[in-house]
Gaussian input, Z-matrix of N, CA and C with variables (Angstrom, degrees):
# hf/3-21g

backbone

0 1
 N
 C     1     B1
 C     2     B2     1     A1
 N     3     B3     2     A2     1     D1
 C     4     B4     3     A3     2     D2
 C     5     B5     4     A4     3     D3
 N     6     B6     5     A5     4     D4
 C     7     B7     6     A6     5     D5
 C     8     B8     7     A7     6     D6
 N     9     B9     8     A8     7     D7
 C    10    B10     9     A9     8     D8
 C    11    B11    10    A10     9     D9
 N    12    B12    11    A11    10    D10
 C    13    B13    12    A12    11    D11
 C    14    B14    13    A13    12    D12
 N    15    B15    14    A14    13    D13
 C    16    B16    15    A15    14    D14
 C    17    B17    16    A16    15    D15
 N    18    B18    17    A17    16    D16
 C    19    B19    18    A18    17    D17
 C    20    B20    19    A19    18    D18
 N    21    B21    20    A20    19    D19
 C    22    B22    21    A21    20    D20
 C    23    B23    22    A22    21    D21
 N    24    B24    23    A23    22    D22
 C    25    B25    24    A24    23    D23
 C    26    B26    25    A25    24    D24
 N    27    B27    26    A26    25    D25
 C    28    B28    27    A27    26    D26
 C    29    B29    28    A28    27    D27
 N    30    B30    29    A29    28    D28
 C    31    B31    30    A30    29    D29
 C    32    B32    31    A31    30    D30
 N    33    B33    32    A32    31    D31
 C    34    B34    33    A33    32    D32
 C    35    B35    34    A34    33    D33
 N    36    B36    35    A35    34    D34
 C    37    B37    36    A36    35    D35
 C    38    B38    37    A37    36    D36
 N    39    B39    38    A38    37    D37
 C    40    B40    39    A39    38    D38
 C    41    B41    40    A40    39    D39
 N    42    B42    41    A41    40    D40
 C    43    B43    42    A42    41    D41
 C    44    B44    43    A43    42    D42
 N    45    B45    44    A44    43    D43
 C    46    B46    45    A45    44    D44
 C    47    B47    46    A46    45    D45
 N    48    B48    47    A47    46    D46
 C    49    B49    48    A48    47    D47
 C    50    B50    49    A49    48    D48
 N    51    B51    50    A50    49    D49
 C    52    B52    51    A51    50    D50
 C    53    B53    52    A52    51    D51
 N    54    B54    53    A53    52    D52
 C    55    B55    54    A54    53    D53
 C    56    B56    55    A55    54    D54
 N    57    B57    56    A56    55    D55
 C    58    B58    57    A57    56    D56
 C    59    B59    58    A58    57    D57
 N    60    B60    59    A59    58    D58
 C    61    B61    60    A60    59    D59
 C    62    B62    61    A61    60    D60
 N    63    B63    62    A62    61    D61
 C    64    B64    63    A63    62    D62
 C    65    B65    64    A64    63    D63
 N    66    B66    65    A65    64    D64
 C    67    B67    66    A66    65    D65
 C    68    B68    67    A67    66    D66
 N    69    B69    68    A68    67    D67
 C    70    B70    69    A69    68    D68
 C    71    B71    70    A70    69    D69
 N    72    B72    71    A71    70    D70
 C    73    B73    72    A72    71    D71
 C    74    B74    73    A73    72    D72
 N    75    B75    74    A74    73    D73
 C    76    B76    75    A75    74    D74
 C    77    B77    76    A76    75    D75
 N    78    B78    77    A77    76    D76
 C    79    B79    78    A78    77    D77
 C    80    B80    79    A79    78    D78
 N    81    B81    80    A80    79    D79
 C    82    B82    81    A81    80    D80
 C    83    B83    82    A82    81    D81
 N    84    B84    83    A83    82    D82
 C    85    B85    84    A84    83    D83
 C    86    B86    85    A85    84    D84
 N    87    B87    86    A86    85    D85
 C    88    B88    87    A87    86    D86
 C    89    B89    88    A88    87    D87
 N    90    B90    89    A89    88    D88
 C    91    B91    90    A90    89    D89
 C    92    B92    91    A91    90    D90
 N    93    B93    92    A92    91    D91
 C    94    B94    93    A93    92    D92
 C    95    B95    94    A94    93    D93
 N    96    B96    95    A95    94    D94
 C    97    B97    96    A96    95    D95
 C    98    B98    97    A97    96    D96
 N    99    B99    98    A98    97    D97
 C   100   B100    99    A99    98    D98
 C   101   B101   100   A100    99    D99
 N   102   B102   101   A101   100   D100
 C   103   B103   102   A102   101   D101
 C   104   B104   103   A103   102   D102
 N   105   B105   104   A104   103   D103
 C   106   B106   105   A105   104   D104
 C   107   B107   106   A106   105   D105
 N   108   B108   107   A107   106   D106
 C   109   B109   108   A108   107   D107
 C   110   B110   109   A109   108   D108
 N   111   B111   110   A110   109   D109
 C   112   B112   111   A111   110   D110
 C   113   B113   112   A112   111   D111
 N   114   B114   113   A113   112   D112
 C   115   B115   114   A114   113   D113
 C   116   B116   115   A115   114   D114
 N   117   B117   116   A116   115   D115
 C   118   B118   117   A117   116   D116
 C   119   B119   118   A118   117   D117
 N   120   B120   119   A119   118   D118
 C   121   B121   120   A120   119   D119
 C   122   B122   121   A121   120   D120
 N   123   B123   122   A122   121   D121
 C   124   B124   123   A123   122   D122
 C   125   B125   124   A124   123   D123
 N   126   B126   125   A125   124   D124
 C   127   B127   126   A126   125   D125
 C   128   B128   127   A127   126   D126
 N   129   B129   128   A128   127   D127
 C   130   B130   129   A129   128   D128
 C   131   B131   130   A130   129   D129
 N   132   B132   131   A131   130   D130
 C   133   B133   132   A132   131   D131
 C   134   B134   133   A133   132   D132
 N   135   B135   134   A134   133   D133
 C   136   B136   135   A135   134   D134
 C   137   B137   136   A136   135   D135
 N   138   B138   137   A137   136   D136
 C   139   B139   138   A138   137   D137
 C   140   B140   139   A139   138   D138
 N   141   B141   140   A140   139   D139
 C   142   B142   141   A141   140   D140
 C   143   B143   142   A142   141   D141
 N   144   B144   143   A143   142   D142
 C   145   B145   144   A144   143   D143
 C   146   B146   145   A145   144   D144
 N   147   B147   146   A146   145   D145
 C   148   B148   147   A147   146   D146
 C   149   B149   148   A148   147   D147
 N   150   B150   149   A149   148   D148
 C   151   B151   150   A150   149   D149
 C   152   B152   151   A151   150   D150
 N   153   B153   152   A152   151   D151
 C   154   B154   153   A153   152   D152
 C   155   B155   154   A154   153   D153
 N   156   B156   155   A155   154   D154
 C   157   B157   156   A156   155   D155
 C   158   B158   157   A157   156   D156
 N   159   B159   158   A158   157   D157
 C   160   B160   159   A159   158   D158
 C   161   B161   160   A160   159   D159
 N   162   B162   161   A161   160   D160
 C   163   B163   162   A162   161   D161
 C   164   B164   163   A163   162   D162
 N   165   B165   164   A164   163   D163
 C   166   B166   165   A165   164   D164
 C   167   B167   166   A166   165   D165
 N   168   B168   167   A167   166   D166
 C   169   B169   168   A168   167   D167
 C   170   B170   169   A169   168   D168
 N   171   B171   170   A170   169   D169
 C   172   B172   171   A171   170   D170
 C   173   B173   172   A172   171   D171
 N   174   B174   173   A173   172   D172
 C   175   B175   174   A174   173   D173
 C   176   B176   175   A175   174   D174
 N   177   B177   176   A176   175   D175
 C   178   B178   177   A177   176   D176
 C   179   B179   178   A178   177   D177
 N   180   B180   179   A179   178   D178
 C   181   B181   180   A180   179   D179
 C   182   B182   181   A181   180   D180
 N   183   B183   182   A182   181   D181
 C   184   B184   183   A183   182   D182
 C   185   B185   184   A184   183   D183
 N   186   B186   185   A185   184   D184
 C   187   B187   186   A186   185   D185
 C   188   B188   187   A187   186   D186
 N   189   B189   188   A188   187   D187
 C   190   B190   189   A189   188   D188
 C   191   B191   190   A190   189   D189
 N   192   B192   191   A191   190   D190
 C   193   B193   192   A192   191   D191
 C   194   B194   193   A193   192   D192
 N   195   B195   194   A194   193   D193
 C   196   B196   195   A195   194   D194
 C   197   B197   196   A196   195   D195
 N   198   B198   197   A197   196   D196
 C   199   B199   198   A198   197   D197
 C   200   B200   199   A199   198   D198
 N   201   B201   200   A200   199   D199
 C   202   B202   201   A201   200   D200
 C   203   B203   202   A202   201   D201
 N   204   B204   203   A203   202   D202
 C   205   B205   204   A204   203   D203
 C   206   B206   205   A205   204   D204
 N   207   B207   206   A206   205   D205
 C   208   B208   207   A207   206   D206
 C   209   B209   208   A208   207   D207
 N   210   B210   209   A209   208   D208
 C   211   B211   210   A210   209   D209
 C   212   B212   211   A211   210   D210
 N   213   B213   212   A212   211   D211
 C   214   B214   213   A213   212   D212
 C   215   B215   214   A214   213   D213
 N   216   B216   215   A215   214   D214
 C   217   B217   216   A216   215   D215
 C   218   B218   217   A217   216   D216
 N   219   B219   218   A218   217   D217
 C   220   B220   219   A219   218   D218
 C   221   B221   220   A220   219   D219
 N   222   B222   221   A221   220   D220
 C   223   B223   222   A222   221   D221
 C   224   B224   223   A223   222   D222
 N   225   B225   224   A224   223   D223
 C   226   B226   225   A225   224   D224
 C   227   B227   226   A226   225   D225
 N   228   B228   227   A227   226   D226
 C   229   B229   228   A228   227   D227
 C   230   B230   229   A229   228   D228
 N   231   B231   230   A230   229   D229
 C   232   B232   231   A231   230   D230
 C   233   B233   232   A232   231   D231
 N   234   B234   233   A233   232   D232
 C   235   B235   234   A234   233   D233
 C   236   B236   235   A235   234   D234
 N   237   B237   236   A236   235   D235
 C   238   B238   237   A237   236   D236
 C   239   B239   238   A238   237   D237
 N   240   B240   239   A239   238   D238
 C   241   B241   240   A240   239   D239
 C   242   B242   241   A241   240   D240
 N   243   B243   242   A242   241   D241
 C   244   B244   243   A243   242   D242
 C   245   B245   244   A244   243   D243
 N   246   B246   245   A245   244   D244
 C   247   B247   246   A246   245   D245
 C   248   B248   247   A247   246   D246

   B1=1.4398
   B2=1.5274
   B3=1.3627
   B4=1.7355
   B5=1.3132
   B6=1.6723
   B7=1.1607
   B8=1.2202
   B9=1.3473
   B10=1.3514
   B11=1.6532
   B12=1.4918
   B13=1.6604
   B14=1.3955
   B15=1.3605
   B16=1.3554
   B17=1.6766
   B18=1.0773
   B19=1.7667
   B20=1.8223
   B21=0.7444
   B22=2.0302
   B23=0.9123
   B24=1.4040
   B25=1.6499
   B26=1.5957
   B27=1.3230
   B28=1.3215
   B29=1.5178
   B30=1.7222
   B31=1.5651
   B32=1.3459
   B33=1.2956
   B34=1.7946
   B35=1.5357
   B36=1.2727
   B37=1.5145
   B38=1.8860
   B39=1.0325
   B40=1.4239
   B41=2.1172
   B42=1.1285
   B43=1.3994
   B44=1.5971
   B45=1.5296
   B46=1.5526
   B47=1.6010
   B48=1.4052
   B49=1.3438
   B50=1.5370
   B51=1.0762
   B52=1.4847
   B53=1.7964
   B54=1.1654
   B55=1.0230
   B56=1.7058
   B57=1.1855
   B58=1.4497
   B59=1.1673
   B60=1.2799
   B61=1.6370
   B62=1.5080
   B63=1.3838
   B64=1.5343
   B65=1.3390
   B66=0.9694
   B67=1.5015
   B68=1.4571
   B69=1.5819
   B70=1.4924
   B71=1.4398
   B72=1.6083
   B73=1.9513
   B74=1.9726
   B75=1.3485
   B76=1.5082
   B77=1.2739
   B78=1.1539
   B79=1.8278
   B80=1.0637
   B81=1.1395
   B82=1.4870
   B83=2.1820
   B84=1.4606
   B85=1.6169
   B86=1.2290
   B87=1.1064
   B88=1.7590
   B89=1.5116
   B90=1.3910
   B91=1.2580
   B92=1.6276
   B93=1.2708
   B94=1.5215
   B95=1.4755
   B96=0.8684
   B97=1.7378
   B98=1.6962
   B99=1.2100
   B100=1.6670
   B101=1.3244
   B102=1.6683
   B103=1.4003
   B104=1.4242
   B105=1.3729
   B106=1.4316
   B107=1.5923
   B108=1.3209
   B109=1.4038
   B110=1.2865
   B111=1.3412
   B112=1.1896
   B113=1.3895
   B114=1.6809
   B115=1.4261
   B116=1.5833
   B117=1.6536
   B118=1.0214
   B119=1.8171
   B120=1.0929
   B121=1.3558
   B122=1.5876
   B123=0.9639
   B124=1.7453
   B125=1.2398
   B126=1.4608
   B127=1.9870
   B128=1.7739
   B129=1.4016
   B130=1.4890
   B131=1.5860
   B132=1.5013
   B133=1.6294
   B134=1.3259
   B135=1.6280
   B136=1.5075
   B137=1.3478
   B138=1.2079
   B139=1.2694
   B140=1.7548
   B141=1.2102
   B142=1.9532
   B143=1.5064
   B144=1.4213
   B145=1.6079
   B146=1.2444
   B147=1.6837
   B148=1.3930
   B149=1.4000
   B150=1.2397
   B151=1.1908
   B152=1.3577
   B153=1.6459
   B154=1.6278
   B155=1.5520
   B156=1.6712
   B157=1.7679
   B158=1.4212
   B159=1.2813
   B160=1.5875
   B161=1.5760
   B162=1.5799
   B163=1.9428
   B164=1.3464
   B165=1.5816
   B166=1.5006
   B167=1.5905
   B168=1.5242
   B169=1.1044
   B170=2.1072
   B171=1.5288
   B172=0.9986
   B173=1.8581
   B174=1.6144
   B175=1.0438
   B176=1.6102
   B177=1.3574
   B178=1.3298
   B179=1.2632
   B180=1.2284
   B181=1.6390
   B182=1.9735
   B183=1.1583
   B184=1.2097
   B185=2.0379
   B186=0.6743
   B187=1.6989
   B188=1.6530
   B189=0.7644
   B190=1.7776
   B191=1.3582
   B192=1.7790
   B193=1.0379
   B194=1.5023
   B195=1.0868
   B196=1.5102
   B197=1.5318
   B198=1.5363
   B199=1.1839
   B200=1.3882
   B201=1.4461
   B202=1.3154
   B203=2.1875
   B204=1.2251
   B205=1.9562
   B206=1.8790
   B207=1.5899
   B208=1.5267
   B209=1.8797
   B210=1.8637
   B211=1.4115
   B212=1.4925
   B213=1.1444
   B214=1.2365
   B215=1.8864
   B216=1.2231
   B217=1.3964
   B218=1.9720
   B219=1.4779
   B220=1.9513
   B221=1.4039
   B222=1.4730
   B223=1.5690
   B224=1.5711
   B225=1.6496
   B226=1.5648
   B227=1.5067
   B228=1.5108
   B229=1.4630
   B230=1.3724
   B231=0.8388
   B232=1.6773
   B233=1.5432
   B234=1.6981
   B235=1.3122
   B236=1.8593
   B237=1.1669
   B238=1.2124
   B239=0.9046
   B240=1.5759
   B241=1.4383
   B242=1.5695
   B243=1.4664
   B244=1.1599
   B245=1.6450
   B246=1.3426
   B247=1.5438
   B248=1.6214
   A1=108.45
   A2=105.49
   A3=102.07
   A4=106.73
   A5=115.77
   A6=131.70
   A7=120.66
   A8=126.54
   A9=124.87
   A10=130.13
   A11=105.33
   A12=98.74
   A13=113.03
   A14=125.60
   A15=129.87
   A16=117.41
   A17=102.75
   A18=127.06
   A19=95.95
   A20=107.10
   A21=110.73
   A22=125.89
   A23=121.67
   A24=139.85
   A25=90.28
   A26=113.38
   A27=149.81
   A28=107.60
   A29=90.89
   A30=117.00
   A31=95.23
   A32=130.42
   A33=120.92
   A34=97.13
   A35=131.37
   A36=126.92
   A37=113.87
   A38=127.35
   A39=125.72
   A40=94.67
   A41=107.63
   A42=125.95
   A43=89.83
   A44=108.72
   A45=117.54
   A46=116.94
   A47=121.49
   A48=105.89
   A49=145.58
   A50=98.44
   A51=120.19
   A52=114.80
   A53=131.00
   A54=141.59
   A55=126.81
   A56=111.43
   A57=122.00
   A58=99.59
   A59=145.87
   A60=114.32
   A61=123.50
   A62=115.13
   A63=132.93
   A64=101.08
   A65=117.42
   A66=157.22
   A67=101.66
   A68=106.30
   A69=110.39
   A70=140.69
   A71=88.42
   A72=126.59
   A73=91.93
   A74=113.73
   A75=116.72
   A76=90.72
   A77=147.61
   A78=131.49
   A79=109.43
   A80=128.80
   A81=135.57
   A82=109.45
   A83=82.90
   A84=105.22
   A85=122.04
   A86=110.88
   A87=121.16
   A88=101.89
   A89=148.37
   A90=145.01
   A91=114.37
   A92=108.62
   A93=101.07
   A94=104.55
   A95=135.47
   A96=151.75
   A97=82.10
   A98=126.65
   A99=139.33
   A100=96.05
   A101=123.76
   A102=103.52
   A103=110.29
   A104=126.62
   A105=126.86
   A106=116.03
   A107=109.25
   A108=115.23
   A109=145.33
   A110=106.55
   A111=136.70
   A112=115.76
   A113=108.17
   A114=111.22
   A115=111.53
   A116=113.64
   A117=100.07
   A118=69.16
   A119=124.06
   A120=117.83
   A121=89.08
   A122=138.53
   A123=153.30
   A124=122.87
   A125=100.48
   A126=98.99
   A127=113.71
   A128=109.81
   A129=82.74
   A130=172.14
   A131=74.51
   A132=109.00
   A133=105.84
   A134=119.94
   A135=115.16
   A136=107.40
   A137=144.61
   A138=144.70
   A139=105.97
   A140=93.84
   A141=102.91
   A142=94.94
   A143=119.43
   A144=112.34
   A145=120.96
   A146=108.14
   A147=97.84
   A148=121.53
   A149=128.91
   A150=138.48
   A151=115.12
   A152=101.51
   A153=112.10
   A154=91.88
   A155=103.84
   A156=108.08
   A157=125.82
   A158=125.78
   A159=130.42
   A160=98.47
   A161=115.57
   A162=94.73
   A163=120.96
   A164=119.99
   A165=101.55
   A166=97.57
   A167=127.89
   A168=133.36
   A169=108.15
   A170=108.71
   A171=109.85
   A172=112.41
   A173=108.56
   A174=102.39
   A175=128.51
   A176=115.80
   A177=98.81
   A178=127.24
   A179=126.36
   A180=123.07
   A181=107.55
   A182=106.77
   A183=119.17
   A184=98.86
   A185=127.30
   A186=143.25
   A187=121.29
   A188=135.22
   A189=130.36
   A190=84.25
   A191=120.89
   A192=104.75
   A193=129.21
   A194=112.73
   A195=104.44
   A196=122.20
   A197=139.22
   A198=131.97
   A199=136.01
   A200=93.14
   A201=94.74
   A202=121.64
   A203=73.24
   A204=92.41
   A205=112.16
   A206=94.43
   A207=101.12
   A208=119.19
   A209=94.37
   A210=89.14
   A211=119.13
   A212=126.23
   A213=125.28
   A214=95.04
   A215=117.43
   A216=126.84
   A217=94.86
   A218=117.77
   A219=111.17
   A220=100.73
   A221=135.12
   A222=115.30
   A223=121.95
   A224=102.08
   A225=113.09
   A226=77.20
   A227=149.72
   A228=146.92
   A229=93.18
   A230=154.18
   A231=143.52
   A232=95.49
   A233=111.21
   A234=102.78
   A235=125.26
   A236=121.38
   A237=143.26
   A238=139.81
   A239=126.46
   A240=146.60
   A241=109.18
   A242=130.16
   A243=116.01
   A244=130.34
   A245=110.99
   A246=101.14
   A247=80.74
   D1=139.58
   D2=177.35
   D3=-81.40
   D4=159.41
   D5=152.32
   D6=-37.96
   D7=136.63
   D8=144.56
   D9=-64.83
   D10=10.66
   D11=169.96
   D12=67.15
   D13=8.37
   D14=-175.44
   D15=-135.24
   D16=43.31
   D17=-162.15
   D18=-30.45
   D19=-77.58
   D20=171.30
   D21=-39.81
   D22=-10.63
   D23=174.03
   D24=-76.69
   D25=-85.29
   D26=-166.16
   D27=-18.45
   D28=-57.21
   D29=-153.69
   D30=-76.45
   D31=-17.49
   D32=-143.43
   D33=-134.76
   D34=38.80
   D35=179.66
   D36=-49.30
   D37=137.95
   D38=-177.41
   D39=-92.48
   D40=175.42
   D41=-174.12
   D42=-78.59
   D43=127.98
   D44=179.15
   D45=160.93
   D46=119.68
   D47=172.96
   D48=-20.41
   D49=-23.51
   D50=163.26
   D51=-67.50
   D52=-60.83
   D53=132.93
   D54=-11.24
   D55=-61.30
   D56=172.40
   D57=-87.05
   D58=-24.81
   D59=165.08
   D60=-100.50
   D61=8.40
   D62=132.33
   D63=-32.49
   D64=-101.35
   D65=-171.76
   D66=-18.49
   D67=-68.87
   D68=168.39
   D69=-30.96
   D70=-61.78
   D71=171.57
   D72=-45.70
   D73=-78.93
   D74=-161.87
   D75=-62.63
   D76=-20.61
   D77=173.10
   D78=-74.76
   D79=-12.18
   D80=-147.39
   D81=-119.99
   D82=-15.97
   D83=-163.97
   D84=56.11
   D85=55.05
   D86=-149.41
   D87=-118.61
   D88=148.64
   D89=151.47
   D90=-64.69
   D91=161.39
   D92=163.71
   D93=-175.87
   D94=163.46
   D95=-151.56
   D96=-54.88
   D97=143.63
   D98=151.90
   D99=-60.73
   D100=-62.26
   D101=-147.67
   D102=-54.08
   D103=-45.74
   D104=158.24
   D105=11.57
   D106=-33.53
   D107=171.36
   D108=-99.60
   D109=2.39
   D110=163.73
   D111=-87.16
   D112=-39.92
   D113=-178.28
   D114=-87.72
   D115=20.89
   D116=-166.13
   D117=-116.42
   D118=-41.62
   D119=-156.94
   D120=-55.40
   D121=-98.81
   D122=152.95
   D123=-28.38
   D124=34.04
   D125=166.28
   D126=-24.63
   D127=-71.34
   D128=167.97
   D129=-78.88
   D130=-10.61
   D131=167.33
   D132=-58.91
   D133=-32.11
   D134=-167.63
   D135=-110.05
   D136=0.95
   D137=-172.71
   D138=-55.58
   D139=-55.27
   D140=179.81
   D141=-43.98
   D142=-61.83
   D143=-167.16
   D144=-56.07
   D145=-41.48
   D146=178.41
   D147=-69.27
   D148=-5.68
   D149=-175.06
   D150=-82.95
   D151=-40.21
   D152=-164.48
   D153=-68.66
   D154=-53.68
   D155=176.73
   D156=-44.63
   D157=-37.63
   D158=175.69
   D159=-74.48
   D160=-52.89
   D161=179.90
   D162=-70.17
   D163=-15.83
   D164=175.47
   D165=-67.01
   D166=-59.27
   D167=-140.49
   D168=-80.11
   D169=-12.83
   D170=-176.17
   D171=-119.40
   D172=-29.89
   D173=-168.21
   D174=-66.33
   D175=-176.00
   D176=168.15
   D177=-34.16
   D178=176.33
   D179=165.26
   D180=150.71
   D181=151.41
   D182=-164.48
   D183=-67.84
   D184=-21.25
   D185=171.17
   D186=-86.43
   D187=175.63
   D188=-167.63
   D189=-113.03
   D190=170.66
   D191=151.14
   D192=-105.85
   D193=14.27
   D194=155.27
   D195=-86.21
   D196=-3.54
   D197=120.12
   D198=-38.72
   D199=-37.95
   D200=-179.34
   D201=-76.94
   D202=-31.14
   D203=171.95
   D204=-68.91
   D205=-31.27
   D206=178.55
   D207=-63.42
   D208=-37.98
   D209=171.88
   D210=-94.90
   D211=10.47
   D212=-179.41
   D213=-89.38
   D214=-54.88
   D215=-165.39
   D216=-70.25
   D217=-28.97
   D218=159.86
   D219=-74.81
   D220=-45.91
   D221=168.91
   D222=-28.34
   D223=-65.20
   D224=-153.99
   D225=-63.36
   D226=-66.34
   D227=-143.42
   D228=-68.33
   D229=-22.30
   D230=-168.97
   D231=-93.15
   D232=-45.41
   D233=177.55
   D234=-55.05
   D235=-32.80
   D236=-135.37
   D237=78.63
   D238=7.85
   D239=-147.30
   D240=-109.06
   D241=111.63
   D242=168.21
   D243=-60.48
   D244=150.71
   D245=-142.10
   D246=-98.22

């Protein structure tokens, strides 16, 4: 898995589920979202995001959300961005 380019991010996770399922994933040899590491650096700074991210992707809405996960994961691929 590549770096996130943010070595001090990476290195310095604060106490937070984010953190422990870091932790898990690399025990596990597993991939898992980078940003994960950001939200681990700034558990609270990121709480709003992760939130906003679970209600777009889960909340109500005229679309399912596994449609809805389908175009986010053709977003990140158009972007170049692993999803």
């Amino acid at each position: 898995m590549k770096p996130m380019f943010l070595p001090g991010v990476e290195r310095d996770p604060k106490p937070s589920s984010f953190a422990d399922s870091i932790r898990m994933m690399q025990s596990a040899g597993a991939e898992y979202p980078q940003i994960w590491h950001m939200f681990a650096y700034l558990p609270q700074a990121t709480q709003h995001l992760a939130r906003f991210t679970q209600e777009i992707l889960r909340g109500p809405a005229p679309i399912s959300p596994g449609i809805r996960e389908l175009i986010a994961a053709y977003t990140s691929v158009r972007n170049q961005c692993p999803f």
